[in-house]
N, CA, C and O atoms as CSV, one atom per row, in Angstrom:
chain,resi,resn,atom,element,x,y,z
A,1,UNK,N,N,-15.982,-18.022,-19.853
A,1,UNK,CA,C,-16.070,-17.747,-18.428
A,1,UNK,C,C,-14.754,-18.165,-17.758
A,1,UNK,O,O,-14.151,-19.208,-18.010
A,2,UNK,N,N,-14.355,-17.166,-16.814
A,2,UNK,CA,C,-12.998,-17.621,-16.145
A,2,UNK,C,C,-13.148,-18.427,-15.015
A,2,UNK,O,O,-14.225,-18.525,-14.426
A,3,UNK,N,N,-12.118,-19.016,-14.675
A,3,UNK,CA,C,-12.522,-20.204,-13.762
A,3,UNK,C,C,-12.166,-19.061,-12.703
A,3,UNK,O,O,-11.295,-18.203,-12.844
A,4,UNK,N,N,-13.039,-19.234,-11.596
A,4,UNK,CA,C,-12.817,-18.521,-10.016
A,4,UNK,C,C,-11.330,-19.595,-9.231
A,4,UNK,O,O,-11.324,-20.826,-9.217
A,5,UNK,N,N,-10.458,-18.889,-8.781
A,5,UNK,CA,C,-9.391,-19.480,-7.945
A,5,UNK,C,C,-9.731,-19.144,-6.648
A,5,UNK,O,O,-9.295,-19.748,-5.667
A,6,UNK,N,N,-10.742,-17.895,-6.585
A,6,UNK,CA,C,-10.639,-17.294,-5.234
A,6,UNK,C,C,-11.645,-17.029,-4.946
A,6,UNK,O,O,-12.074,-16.265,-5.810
A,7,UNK,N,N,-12.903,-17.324,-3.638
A,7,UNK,CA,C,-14.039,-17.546,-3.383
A,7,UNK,C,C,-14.652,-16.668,-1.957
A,7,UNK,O,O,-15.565,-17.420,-1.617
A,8,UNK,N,N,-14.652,-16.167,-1.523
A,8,UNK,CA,C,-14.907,-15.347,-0.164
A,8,UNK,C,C,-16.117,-15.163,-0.165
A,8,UNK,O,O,-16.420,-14.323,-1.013
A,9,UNK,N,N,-17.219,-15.669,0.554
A,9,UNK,CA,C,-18.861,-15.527,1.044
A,9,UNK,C,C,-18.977,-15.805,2.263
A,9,UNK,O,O,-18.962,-16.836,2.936
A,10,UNK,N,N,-19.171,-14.039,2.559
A,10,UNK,CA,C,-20.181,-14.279,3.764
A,10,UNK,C,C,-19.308,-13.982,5.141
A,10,UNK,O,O,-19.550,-14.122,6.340
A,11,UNK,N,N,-18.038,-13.445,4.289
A,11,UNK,CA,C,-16.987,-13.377,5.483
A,11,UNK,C,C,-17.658,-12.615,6.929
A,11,UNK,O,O,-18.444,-11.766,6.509
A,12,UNK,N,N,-17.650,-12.601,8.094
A,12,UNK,CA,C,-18.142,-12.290,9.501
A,12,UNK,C,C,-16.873,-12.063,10.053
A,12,UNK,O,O,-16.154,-13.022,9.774
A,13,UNK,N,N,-16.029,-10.859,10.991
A,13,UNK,CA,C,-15.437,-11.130,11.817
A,13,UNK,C,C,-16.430,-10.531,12.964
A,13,UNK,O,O,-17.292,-9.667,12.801
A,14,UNK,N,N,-16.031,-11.320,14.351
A,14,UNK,CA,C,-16.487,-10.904,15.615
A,14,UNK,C,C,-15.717,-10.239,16.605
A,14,UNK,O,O,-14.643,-10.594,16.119
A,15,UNK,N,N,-15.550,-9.908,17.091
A,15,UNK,CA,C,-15.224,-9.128,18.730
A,15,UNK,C,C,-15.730,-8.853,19.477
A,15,UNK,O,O,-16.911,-8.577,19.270
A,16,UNK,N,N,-15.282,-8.759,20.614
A,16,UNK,CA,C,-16.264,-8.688,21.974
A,16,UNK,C,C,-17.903,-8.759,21.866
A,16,UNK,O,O,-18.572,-7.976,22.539
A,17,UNK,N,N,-18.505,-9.679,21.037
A,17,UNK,CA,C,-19.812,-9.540,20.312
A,17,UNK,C,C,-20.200,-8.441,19.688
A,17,UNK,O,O,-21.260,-7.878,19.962
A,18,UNK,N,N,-19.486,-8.085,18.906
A,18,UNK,CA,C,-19.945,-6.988,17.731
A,18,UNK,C,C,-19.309,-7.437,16.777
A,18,UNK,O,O,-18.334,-8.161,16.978
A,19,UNK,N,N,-19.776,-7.060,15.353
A,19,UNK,CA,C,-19.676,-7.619,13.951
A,19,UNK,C,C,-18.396,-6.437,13.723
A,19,UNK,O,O,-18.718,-5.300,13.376
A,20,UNK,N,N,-16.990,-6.776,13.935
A,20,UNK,CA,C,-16.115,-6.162,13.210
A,20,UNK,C,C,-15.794,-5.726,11.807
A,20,UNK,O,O,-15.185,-4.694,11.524
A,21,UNK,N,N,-16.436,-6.938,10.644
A,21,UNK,CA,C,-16.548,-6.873,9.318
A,21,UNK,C,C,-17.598,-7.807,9.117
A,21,UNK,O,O,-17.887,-8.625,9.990
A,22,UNK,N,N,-18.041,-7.759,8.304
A,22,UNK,CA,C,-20.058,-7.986,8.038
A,22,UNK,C,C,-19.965,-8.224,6.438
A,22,UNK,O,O,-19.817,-7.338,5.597
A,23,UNK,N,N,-20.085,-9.625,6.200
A,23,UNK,CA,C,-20.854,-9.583,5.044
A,23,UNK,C,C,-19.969,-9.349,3.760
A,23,UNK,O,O,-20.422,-8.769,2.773
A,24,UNK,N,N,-18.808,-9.786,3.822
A,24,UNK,CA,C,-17.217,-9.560,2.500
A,24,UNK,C,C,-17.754,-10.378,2.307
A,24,UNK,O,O,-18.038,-11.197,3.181
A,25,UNK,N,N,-18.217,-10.511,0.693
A,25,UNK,CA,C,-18.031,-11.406,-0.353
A,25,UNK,C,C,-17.160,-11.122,-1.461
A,25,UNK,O,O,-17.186,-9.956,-1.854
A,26,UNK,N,N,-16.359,-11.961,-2.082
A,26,UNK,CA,C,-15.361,-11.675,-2.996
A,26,UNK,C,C,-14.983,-12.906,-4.284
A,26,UNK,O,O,-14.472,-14.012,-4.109
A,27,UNK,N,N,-15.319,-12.429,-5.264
A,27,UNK,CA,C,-14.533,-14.025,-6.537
A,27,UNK,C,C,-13.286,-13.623,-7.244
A,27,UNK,O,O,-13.409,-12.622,-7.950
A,28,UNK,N,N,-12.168,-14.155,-7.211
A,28,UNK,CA,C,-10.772,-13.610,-7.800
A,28,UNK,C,C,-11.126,-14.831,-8.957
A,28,UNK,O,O,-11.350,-15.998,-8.635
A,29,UNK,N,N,-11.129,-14.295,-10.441
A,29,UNK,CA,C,-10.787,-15.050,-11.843
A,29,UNK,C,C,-9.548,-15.744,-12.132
A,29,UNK,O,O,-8.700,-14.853,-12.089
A,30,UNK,N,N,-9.101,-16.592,-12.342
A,30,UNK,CA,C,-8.080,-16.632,-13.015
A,30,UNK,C,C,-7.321,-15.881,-13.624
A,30,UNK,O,O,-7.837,-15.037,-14.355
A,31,UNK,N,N,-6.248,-15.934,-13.543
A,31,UNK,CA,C,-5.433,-14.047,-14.347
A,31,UNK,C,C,-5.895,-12.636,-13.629
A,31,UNK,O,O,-5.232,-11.627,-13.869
A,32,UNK,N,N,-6.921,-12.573,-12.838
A,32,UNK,CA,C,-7.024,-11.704,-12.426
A,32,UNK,C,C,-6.028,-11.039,-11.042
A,32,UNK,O,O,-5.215,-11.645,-10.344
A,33,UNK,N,N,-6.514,-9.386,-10.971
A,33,UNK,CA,C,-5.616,-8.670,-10.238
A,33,UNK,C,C,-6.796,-8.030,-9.497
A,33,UNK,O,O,-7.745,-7.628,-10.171
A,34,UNK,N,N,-6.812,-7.894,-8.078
A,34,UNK,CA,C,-8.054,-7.278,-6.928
A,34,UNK,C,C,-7.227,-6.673,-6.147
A,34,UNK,O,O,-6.197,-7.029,-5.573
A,35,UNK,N,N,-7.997,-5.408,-6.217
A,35,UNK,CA,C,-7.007,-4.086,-5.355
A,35,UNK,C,C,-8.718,-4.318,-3.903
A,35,UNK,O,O,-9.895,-4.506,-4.211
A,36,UNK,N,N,-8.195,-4.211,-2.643
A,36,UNK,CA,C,-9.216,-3.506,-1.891
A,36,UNK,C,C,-8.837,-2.079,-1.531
A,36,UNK,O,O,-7.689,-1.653,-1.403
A,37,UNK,N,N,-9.921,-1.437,-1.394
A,37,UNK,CA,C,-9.126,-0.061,-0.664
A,37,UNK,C,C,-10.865,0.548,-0.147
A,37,UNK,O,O,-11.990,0.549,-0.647
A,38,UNK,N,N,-10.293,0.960,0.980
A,38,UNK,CA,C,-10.957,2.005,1.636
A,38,UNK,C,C,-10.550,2.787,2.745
A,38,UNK,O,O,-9.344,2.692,2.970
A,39,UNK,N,N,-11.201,3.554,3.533
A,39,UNK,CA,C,-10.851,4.536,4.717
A,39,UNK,C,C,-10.113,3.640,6.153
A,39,UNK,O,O,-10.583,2.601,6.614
A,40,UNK,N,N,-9.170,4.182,6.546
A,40,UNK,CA,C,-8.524,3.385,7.254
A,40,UNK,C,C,-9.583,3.196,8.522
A,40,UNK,O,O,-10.338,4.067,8.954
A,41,UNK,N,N,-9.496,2.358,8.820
A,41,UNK,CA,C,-9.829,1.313,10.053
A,41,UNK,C,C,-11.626,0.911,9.394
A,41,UNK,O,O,-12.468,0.742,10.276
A,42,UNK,N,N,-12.048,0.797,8.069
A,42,UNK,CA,C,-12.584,0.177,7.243
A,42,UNK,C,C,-12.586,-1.464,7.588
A,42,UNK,O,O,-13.687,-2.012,7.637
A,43,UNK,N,N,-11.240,-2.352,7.855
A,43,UNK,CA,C,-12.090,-3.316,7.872
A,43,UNK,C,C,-10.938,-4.160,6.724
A,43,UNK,O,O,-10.697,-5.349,6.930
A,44,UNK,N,N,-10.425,-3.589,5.795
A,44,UNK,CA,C,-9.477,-4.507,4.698
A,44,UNK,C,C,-8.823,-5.442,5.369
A,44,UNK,O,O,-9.207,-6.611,5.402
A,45,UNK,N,N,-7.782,-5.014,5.961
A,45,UNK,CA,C,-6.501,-5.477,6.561
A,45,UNK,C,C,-7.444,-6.755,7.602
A,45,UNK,O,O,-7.069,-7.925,7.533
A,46,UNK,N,N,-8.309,-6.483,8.259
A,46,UNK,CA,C,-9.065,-7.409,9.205
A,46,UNK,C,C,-9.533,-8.440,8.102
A,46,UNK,O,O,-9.026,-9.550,7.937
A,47,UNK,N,N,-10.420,-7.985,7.481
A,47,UNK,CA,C,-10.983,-9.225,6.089
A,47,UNK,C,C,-9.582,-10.097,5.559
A,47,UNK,O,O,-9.583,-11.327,5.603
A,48,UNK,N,N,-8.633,-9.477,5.157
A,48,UNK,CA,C,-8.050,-10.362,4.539
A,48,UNK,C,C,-7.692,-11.597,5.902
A,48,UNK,O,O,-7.810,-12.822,5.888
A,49,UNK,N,N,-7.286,-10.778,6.863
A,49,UNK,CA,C,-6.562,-11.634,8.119
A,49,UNK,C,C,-7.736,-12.603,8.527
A,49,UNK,O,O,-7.368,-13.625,9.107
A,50,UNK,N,N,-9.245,-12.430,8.296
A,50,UNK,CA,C,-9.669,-13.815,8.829
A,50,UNK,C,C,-10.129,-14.428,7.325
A,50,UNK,O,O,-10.897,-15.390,7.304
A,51,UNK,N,N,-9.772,-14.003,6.423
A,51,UNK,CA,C,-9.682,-14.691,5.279
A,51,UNK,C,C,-8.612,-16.165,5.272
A,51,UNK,O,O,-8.628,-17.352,4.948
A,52,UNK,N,N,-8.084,-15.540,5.630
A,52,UNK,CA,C,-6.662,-16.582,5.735
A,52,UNK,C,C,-6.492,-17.420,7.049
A,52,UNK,O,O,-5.767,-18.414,7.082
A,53,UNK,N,N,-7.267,-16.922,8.230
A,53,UNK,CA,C,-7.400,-17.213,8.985
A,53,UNK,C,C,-6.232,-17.365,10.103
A,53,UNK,O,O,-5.758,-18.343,10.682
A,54,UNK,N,N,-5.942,-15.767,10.161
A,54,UNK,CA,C,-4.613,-15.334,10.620
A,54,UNK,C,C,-5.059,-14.240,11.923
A,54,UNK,O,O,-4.341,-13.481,12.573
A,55,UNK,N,N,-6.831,-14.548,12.023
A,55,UNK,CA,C,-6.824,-13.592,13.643
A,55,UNK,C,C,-6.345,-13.926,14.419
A,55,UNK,O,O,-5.847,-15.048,14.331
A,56,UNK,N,N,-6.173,-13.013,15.893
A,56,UNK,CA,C,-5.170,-13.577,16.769
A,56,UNK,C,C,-6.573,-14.392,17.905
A,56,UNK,O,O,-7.567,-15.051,17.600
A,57,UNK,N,N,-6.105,-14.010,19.040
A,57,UNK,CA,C,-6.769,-14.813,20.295
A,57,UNK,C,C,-8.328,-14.314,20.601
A,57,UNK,O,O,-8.521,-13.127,20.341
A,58,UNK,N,N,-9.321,-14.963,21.052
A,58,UNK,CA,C,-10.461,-13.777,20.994
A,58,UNK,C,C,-11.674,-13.141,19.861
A,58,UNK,O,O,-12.689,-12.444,19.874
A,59,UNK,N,N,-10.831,-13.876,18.938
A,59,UNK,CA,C,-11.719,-13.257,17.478
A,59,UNK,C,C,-12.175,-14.209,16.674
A,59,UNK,O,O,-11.406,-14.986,16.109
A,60,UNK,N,N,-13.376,-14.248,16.544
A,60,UNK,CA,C,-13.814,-15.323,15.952
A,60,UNK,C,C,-14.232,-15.030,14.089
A,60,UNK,O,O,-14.301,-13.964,13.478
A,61,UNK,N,N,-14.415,-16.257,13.673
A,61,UNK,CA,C,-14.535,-15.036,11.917
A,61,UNK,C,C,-15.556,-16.541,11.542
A,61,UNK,O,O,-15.515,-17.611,12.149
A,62,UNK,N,N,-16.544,-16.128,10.199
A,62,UNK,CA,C,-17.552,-17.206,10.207
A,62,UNK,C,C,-17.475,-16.573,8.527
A,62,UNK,O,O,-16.989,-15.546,8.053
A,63,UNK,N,N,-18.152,-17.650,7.982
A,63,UNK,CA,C,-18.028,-17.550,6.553
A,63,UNK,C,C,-17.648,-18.606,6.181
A,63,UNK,O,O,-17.792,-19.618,6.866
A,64,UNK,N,N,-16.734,-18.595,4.302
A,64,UNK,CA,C,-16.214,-19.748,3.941
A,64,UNK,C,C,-15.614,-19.111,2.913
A,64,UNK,O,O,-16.066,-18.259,2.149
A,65,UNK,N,N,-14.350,-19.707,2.987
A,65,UNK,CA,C,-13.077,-19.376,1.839
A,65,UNK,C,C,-12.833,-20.480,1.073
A,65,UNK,O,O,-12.547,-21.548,1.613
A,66,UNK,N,N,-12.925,-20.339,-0.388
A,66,UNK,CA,C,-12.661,-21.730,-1.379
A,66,UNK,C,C,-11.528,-21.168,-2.390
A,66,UNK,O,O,-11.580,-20.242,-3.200
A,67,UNK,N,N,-10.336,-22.193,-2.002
A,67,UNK,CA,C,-9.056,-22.096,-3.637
A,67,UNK,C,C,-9.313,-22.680,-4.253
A,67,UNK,O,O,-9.185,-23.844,-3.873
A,68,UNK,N,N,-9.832,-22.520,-5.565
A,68,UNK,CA,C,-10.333,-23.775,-6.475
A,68,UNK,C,C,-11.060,-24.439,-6.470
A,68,UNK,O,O,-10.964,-25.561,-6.968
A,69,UNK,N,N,-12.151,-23.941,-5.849
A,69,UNK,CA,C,-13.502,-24.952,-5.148
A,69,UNK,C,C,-12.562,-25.305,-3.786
A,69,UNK,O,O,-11.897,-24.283,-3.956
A,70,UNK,N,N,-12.220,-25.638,-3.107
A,70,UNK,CA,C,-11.603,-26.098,-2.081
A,70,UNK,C,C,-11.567,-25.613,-0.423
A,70,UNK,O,O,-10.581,-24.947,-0.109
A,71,UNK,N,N,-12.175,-25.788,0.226
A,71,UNK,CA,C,-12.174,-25.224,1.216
A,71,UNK,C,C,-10.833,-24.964,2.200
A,71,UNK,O,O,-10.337,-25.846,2.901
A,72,UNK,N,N,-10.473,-23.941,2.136
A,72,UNK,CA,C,-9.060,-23.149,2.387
A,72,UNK,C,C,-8.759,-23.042,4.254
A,72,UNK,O,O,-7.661,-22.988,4.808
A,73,UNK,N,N,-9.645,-23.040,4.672
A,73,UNK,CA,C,-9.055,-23.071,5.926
A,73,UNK,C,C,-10.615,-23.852,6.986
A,73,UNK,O,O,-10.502,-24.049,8.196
């Protein structure tokens, strides 16, 4: 079994009270390589940004991101 480096459950972004992205869960393996892709204004580019926790003013994001078991932001 590969050890998980990369943990994403449950990701939520919000806006003006509506669910912008709903429900990203994600496990990156060790050695592993994760493409996202879908139809533009899908939602990727937003997931990763409150993944990292890089939304701007206004936007709230709920969930939990772990590096290594570790809680990332």
């Amino acid at each position: 079994m590969k050890e998980i480096v990369v943990r994403i459950k449950d990701a939520v972004k919000m806006k003006e009270g509506r669910r912008a992205v709903n429900g990203v869960c994600l496990e990156v393996g060790s050695g592993e390589l994760v493409a996202v892709q879908g139809k533009s204004g899908s939602g990727k580019t937003t997931a990763a940004l409150a993944a990292l926790g890089l939304l701007g003013s206004g936007l709230h994001a709920e969930g939990s991101v772990l590096l290594k078991g570790e809680s990332f932001r």
